[in-house]
Every structure is written in C-alpha cells, then in structure tokens.
C-alpha positions as CSV (number, residue, x, y, z in Angstrom):
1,X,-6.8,5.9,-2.1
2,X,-6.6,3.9,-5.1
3,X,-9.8,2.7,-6.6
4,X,-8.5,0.2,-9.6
5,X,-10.9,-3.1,-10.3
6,X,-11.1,-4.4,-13.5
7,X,-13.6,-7.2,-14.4
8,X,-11.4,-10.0,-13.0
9,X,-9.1,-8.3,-10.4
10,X,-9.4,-5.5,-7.5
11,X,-6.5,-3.6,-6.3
12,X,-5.5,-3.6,-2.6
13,X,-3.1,-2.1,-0.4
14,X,-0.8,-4.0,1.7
15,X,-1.2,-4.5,5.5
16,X,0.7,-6.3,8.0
17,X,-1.4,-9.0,8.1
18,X,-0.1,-9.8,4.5
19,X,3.6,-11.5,5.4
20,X,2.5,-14.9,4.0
21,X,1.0,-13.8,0.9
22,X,4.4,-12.1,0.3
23,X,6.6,-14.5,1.3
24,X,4.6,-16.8,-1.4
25,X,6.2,-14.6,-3.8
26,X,9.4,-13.9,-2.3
27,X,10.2,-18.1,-2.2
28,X,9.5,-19.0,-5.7
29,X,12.5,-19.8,-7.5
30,X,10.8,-19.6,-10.7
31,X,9.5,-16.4,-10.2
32,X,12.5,-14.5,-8.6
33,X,14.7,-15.6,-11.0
34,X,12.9,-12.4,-13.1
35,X,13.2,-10.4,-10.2
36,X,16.5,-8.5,-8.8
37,X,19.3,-10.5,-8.3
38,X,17.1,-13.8,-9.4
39,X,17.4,-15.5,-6.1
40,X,14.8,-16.2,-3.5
41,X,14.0,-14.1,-0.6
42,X,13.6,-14.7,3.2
43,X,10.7,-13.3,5.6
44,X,12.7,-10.3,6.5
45,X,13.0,-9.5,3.4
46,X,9.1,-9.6,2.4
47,X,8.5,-7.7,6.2
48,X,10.7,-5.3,4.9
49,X,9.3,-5.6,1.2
50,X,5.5,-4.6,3.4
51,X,6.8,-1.8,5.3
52,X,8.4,0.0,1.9
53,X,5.0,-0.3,0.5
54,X,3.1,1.0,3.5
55,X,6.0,3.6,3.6
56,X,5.2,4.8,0.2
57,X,1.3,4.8,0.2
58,X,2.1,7.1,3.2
59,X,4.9,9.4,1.2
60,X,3.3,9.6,-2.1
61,X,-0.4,8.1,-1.8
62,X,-1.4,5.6,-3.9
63,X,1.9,4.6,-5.2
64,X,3.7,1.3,-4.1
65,X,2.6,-2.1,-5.3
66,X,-0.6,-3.5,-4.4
67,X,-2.2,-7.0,-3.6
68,X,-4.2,-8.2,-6.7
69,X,-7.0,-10.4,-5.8
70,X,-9.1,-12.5,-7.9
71,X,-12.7,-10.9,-7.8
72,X,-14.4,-14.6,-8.2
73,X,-12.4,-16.6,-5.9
74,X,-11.1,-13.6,-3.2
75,X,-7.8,-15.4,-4.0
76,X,-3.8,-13.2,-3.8
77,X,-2.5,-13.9,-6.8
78,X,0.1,-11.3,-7.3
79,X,0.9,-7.7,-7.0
80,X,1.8,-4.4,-9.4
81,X,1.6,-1.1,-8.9
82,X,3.6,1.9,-9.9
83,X,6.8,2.2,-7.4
84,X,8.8,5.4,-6.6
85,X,12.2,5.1,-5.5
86,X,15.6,6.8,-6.5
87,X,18.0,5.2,-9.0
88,X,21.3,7.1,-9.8
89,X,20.9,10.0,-7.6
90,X,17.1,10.7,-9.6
91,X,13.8,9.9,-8.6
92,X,11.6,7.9,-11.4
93,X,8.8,5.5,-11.0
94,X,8.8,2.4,-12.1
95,X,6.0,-0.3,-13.2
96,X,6.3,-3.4,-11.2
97,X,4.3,-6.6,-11.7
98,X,5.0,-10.4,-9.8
99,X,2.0,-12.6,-10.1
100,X,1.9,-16.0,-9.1
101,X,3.3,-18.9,-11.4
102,X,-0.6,-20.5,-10.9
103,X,-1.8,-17.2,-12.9
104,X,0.8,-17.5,-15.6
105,X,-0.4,-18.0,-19.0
C-alpha cells in the first residue's frame, strides 16, 4: 500500500464513502475545463471515476489517483497519483493531478 506524506499532505486511497469529495471536483467548471473534454461531470460519472480507482489499486497496487488531504486541517483538497490505462492499443501510465481551485496558487 502506498505510504506517500510529505510535510503538508498525506496520500489516501479512495473508498466509497468518498462520492462528495469527488463530485467537488467533478462540478467545477474552472477546474474541468483542464480536464478531458473541459466540461463538468455528473455523480455517475465520479461513482464511476471511484470504482476505476478501487479497480486499479486492486489490478496493479498502489496505482490510481489518491485523495490528498491537508495534514493540518484533515481537509480533501485534491487528488494525483500515477494512473494506468491503455491509449492506442498500448498500456502507459500517466501522472494525474486535480486539486481544488481553494489550493491554487
């Protein structure tokens, strides 16, 4: 399991007790408009955004993106994580980051 904590963040993996925190994410404009298509997102989307990342800490351990939470406050303010997924017919893993417009800067 990962173990990744820095000074200011710790590293957690996703549950299904995390839907709001991800549809957060998934309903800023501002913030999806870096993100795929650059529109917002629905719940089904972030349920099914949850189960890919539970689906991949199962398939390839600690990969997947995780919750980052603010070590003073306990507060979500984001996720990133290395993801693994197939693009043209070839498997690479990719570095994925959304953090919450609050946390920009």
């Amino acid at each position: 399991m990962l173990n990744l904590n820095s000074k200011r963040l710790t590293f957690e993996r996703y549950s299904d007790k995390d839907l709001a925190h991800v549809i957060e994410l998934v309903s800023d404009p501002f913030m999806m408009k870096f993100i795929g298509n650059g529109h917002t997102k629905d719940e089904q989307y972030a349920i099914r955004l949850i189960e890919r990342m539970m689906e991949q800490y199962r398939n390839f351990d600690d990969y997947g993106l995780h919750k980052l939470i603010h070590r003073q406050t306990g507060d979500f303010i984001g996720h990133a994580g290395l993801v693994a997924q197939v693009i043209d017919d070839t498997f690479e893993i990719e570095l994925g980051y959304w953090i919450k417009r609050a946390y920009w800067g």
